[in-house]
C-alpha positions as CSV (number, residue, x, y, z in Angstrom):
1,X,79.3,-34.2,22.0
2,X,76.1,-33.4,24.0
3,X,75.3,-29.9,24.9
4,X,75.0,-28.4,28.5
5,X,72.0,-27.0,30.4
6,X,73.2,-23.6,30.1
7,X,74.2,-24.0,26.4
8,X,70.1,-25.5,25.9
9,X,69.2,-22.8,28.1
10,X,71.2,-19.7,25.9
11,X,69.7,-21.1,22.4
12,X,66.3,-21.1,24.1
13,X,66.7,-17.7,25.5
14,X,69.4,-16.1,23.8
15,X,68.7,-12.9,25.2
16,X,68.5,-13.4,28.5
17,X,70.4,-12.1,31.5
18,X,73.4,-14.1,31.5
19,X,73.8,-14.3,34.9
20,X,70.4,-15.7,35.8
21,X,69.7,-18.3,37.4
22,X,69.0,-21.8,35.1
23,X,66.5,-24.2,36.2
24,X,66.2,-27.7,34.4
25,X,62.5,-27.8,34.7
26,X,61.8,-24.1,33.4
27,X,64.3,-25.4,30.0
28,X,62.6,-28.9,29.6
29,X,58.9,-27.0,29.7
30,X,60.5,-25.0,27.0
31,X,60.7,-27.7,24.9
32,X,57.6,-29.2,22.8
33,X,56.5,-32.3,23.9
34,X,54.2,-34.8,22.3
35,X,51.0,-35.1,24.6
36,X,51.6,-37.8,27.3
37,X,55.1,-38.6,27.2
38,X,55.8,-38.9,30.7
39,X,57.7,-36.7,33.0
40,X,60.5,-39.1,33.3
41,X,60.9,-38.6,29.8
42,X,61.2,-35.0,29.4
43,X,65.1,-35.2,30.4
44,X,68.4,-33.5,30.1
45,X,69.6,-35.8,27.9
46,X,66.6,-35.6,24.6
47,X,66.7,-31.8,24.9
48,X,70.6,-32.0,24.7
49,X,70.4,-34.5,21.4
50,X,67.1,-31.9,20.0
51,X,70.1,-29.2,20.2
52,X,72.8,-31.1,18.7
53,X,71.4,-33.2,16.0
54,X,69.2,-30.8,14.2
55,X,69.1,-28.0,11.9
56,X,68.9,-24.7,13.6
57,X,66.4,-21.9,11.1
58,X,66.6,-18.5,12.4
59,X,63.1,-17.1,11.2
60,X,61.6,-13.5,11.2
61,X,58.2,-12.6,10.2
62,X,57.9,-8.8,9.7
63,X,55.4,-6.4,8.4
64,X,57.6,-3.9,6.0
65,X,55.4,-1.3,5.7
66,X,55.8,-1.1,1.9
67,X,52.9,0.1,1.0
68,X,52.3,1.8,-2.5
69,X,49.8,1.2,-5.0
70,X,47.3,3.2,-7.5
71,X,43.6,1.9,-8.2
72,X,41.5,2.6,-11.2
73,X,37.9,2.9,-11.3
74,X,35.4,3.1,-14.6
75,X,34.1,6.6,-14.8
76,X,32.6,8.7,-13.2
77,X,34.7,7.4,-9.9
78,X,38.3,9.0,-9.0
79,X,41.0,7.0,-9.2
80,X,42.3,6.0,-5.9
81,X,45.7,6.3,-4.8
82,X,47.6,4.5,-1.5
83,X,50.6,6.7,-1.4
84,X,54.0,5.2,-0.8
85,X,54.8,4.8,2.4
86,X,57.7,7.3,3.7
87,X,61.3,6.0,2.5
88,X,59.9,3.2,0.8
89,X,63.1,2.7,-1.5
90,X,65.8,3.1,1.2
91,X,64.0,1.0,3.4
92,X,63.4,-2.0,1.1
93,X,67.0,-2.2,0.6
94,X,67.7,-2.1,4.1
95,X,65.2,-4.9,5.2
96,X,66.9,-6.9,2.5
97,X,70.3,-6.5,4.0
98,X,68.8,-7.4,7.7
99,X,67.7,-10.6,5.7
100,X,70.6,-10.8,4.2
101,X,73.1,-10.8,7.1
102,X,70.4,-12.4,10.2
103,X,67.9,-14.5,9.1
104,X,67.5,-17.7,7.5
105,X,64.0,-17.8,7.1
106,X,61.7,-14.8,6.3
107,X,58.2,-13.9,6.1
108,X,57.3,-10.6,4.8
109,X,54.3,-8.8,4.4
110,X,53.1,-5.4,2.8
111,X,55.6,-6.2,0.2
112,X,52.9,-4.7,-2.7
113,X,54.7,-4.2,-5.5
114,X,57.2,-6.3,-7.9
115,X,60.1,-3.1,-7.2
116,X,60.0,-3.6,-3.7
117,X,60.9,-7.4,-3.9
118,X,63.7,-6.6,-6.3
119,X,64.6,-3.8,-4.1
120,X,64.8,-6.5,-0.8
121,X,66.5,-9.2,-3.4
122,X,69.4,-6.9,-4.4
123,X,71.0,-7.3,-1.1
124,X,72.5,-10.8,-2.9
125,X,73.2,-9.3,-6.1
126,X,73.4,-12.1,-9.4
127,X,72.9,-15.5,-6.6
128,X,68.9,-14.4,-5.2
129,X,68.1,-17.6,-2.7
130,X,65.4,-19.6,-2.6
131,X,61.9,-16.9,-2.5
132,X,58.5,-16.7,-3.3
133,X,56.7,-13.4,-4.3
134,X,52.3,-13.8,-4.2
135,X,52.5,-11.2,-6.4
136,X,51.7,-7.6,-7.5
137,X,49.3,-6.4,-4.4
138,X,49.1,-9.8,-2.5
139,X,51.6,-8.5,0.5
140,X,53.1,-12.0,0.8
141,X,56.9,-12.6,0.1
142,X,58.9,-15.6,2.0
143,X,62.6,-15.8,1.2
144,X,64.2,-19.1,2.2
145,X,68.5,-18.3,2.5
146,X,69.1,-21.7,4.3
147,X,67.2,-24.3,3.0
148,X,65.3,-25.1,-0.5
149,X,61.5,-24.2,-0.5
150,X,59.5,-27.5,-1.8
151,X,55.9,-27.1,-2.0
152,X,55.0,-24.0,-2.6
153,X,51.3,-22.5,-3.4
154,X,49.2,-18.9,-2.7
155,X,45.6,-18.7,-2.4
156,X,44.1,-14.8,-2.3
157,X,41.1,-14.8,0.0
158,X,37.5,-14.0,-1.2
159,X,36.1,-11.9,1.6
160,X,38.3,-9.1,1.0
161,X,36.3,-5.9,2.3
162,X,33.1,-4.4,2.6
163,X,31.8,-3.1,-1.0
164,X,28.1,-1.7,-2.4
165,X,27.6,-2.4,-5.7
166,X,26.6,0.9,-8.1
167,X,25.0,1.6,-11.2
168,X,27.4,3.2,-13.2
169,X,24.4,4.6,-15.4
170,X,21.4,5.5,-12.5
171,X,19.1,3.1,-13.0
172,X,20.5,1.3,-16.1
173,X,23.5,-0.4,-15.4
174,X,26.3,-1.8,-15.7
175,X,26.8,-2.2,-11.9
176,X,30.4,-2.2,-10.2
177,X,31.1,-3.1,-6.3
178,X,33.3,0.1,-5.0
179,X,34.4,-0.3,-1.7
180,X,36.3,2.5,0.5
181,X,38.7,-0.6,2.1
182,X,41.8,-0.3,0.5
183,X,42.5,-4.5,0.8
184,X,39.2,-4.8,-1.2
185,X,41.3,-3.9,-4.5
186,X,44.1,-6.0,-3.0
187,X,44.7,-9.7,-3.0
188,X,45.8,-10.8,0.0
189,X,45.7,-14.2,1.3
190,X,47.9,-17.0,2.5
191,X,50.7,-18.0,1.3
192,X,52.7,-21.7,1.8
193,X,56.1,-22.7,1.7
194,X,57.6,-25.8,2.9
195,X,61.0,-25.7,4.1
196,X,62.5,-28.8,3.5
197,X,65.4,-29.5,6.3
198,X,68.0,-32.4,6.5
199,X,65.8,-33.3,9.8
200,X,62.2,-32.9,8.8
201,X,60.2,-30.4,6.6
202,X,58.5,-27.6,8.4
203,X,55.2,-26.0,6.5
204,X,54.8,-22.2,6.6
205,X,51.2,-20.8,6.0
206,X,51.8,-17.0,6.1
207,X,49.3,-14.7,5.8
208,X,48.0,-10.9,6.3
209,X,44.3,-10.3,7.3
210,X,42.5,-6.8,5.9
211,X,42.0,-4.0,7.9
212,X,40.0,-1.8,6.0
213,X,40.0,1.9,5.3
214,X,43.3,3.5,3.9
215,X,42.1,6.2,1.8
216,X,41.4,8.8,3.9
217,X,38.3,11.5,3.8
218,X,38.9,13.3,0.7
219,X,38.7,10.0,-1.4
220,X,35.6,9.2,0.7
221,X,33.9,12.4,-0.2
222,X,35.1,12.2,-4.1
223,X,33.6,8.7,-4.1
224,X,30.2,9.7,-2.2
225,X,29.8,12.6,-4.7
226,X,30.1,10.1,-7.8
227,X,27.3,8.5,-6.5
228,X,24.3,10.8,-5.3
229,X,21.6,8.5,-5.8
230,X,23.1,4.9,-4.4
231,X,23.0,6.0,-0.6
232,X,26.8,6.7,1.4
233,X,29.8,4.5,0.7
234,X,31.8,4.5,3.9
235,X,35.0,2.0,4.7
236,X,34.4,-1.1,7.3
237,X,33.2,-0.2,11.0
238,X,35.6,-2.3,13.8
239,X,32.6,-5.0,13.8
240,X,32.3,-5.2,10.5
241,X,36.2,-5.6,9.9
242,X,36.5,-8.7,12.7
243,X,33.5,-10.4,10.7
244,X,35.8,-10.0,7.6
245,X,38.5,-11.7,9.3
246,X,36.7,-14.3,10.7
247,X,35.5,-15.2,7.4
248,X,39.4,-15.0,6.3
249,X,40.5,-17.2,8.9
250,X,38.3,-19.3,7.5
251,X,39.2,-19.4,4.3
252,X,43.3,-20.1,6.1
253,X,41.9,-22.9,7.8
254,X,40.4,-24.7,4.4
255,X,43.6,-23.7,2.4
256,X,45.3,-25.4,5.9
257,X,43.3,-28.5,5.3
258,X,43.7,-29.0,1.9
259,X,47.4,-28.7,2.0
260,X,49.0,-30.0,5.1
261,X,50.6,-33.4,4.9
262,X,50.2,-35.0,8.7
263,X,53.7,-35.6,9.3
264,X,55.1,-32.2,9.0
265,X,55.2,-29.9,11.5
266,X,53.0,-26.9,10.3
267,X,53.5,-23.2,11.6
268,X,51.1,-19.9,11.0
269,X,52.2,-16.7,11.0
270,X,51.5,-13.0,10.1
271,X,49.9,-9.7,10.5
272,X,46.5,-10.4,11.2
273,X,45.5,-7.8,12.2
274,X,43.2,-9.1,15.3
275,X,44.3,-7.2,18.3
276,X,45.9,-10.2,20.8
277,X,45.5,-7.8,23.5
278,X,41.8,-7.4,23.2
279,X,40.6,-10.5,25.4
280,X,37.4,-11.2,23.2
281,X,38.7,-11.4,19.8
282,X,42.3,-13.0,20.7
283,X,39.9,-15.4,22.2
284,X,37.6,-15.7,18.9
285,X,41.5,-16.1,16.7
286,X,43.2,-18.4,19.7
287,X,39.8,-21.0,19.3
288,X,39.4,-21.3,16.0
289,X,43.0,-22.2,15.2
290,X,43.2,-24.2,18.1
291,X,40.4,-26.2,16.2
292,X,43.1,-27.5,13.8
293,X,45.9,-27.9,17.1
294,X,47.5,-24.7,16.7
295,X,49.2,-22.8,19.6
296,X,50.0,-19.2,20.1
297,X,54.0,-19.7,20.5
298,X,54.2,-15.9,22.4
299,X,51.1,-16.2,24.3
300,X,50.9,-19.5,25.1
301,X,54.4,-20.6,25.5
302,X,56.5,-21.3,28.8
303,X,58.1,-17.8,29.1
304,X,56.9,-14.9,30.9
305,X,55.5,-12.6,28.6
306,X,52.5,-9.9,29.4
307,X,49.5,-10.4,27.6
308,X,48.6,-7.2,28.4
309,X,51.1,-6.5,26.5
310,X,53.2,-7.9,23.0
311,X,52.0,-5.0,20.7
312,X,53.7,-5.0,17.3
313,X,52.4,-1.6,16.0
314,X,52.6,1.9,15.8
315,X,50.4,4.9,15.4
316,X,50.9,6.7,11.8
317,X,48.0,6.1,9.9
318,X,44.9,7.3,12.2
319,X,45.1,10.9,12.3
320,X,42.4,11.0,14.8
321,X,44.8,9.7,17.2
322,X,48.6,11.1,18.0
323,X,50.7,9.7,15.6
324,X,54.1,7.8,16.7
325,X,56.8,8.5,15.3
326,X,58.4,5.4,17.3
327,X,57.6,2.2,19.3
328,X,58.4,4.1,23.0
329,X,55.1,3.6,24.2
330,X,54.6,-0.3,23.8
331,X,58.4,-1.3,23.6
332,X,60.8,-1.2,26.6
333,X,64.3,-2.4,25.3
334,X,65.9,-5.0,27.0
335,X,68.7,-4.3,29.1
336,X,70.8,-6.8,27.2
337,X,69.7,-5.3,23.5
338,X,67.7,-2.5,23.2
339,X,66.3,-3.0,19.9
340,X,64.7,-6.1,21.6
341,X,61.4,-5.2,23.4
342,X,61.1,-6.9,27.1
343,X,57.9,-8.3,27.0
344,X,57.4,-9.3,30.7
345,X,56.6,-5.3,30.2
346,X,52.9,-3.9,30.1
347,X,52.7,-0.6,27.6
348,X,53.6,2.6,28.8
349,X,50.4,3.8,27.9
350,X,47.2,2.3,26.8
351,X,47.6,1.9,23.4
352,X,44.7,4.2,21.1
353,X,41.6,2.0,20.2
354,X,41.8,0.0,17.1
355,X,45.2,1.2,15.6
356,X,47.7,0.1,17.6
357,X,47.5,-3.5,19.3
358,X,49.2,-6.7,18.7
359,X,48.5,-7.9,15.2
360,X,51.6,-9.9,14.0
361,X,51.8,-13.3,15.4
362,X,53.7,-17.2,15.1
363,X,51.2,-20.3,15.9
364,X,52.6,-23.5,15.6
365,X,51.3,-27.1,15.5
366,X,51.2,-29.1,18.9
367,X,53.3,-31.9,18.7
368,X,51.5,-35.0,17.0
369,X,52.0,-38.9,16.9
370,X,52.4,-38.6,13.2
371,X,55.1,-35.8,13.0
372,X,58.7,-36.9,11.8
373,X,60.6,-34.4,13.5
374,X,60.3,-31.8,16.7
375,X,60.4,-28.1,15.9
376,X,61.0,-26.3,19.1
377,X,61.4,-22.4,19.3
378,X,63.7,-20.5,20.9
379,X,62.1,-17.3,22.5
380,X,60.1,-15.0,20.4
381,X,61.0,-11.7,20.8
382,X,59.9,-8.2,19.3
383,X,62.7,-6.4,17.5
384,X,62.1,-2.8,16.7
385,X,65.3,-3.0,13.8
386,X,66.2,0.8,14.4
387,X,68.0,2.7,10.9
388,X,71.6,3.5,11.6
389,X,70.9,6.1,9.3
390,X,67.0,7.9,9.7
391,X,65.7,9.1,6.4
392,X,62.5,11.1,5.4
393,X,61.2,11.1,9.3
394,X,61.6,7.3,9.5
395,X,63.7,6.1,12.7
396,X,62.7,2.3,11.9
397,X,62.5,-0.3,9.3
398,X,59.0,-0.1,9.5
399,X,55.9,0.6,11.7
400,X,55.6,-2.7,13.1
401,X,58.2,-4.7,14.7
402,X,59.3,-7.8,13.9
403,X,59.0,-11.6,15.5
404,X,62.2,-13.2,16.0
405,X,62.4,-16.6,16.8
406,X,64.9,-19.4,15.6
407,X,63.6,-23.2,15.0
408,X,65.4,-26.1,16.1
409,X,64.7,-29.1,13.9
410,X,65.4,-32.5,14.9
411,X,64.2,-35.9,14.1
412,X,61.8,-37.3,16.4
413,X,63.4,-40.4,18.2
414,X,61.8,-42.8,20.8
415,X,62.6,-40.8,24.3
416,X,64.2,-43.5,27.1
């Protein structure tokens, strides 16, 4: 039995105001269509069958703020340490059990360490579901609850950070690069999983771009006084950083190329760390992927979000800016669910330069002649996943929020 408008419109739109007006034309532009099928063709009736006959993947894509990890360097350079972020144990757990009991599908990132994924994991005791871990320091980690991953690869990206190679003798040798950007000793990259559906396989390219920095100033000074006579080490400037990504987003794009099959429907998403906000460089991100027919689904969608707006971050690691403690001043709850941020909403107040803005994002492929199956998206929203239960200062999951969004899969069927 075929569904109603307001039923398409409520999977669409969950959270919406139930008692607002539906218009067919504002739920059929919601819906992906291939490029020039006809008006007349964009009915009722093929969004209906999109809803009934497909698999629905409720998918979240979250930045856990699971940081921890401990560097070593040759003499005469100090270790370097990234301590663990606050509740890093209870929190783990917790995201796990969100997974666990809401989400079919979830990309995760600043997942660093091998504990942490165990920690997430042990919300299914003995029967874990379908996952994949990049591994110790890569940040990536996609669990699959629903459906069986297929393909499955992850590629750790080769501009990592800004470094100067030192003498480790003056003068003699041997040289080693030291860098002050914490991702430089990292190995992020992208990571792909294919989720493989009764009604078409989706591809999933997750990734997290670097940001730089992350030790603070007394490892800078400890690393500058190691090294007297090879000039100052100092962490990536802003420009410097967006040149690293570009070269990143580079590297997505080739891994993209080299991996996607034409009749899948392909999706990227992640922390990138490129503030959407910031005209110029959402502009740099939004070209470059739309080179390979990519689409920002929360920018460039048919709902009315503020792209003055949409930031996914927090304040706590810049101390030369007031730190946050929560998401107050760039998420205002929806009346219908608070933890949900109403993004038809500007930011309370402009959000401090360079370390707050919004990072995380979900582009996927415009519909093509050679895809087997639609994936249309319900509206992405930004969750702030409050703690029932705060612990060492932390009030949230994590210091981003979360992008919340379920897939609808269905075959692709000549429209009458």
């Amino acid at each position: 039995m075929g569904k109603s408008l307001r039923q398409v419109a409520a999977e669409m739109d969950p959270l919406t105001d139930k008692h607002k007006e539906i218009k067919l034309s504002s739920v059929l532009k919601q819906h992906r269509w291939l490029n020039g099928v006809p008006a007349s063709e964009r009915n009722l009736k093929e969004a209906a069958r999109r809803h009934s006959e497909s698999a629905s993947v409720k998918f979240l894509s979250y930045n856990t703020y699971l940081t921890e990890a401990h560097i070593s360097l040759p003499d005469p350079f100090p270790d370097l340490r990234l301590t663990a972020k606050p509740a890093l144990h209870s929190r783990a757990r917790e995201i796990g059990q969100r997974v666990f009991a809401e989400y079919d599908l979830a990309c995760l990132y600043e997942v660093m360490q091998e504990q942490q994924r165990n920690e997430i994991l042990a919300a299914w005791g003995p029967s874990t579901p379908d996952n994949f871990f990049g591994g110790t320091l890569s940040s990536l980690f996609t669990i699959s609850k629903k459906f069986n991953i297929g393909r499955r690869e992850n590629k750790a990206y080769r501009n990592k950070g800004k470094a100067k190679s030192v003498d480790l003798i003056p003068g003699i040798g041997p040289s080693k690069d030291i860098s002050l950007d914490s991702d430089f000793y990292a190995e992020k990259g992208v990571m792909f999983t294919e989720i493989v559906t009764p009604f078409g396989t989706v591809e999933v390219f997750s990734t997290h771009l670097m940001f730089g920095g992350g030790f603070g100033q007394t490892e800078e000074d400890l690393i500058n006084a190691a090294t007297p006579f090879e000039g100052h080490i100092s962490e990536s400037t802003p420009a410097e950083r967006f040149e690293i990504q570009k070269n990143q987003l580079d590297e997505l794009i080739e891994f993209y190329h080299a991996l996607h099959h034409r009749e899948n429907v392909a999706i990227i998403c992640g922390d990138l760390n490129i503030d959407g906000s910031d005209v110029s460089h959402f502009g740099e991100l939004k070209n470059r992927l739309a080179a390979i027919g990519m689409k920002d689904a929360w920018a460039e969608g048919a709902f009315n979000n503020n792209l003055g707006g949409g930031q996914t971050a927090r304040n706590d690691d810049d101390d030369s800016q007031p730190q946050e403690g929560n998401f107050d001043n760039v998420c205002t709850g929806l009346s219908t669910n608070a933890d949900y941020c109403d993004d038809s909403r500007t930011p309370n107040h402009p959000p401090p330069f360079d370390c707050v803005g919004r990072f995380d994002y979900i582009f996927v492929e415009n519909p093509q002649p050679d895809h087997k199956c639609n994936v249309d998206l319900s509206r992405i929203r930004r969750r702030q996943f409050r703690r029932p239960q705060p612990t060492d200062g932390q009030f949230f999951l994590s210091d981003h929020l979360g992008l919340e969004t379920t897939l609808i899969v269905s075959k692709r069927v000549n429209v009458q």
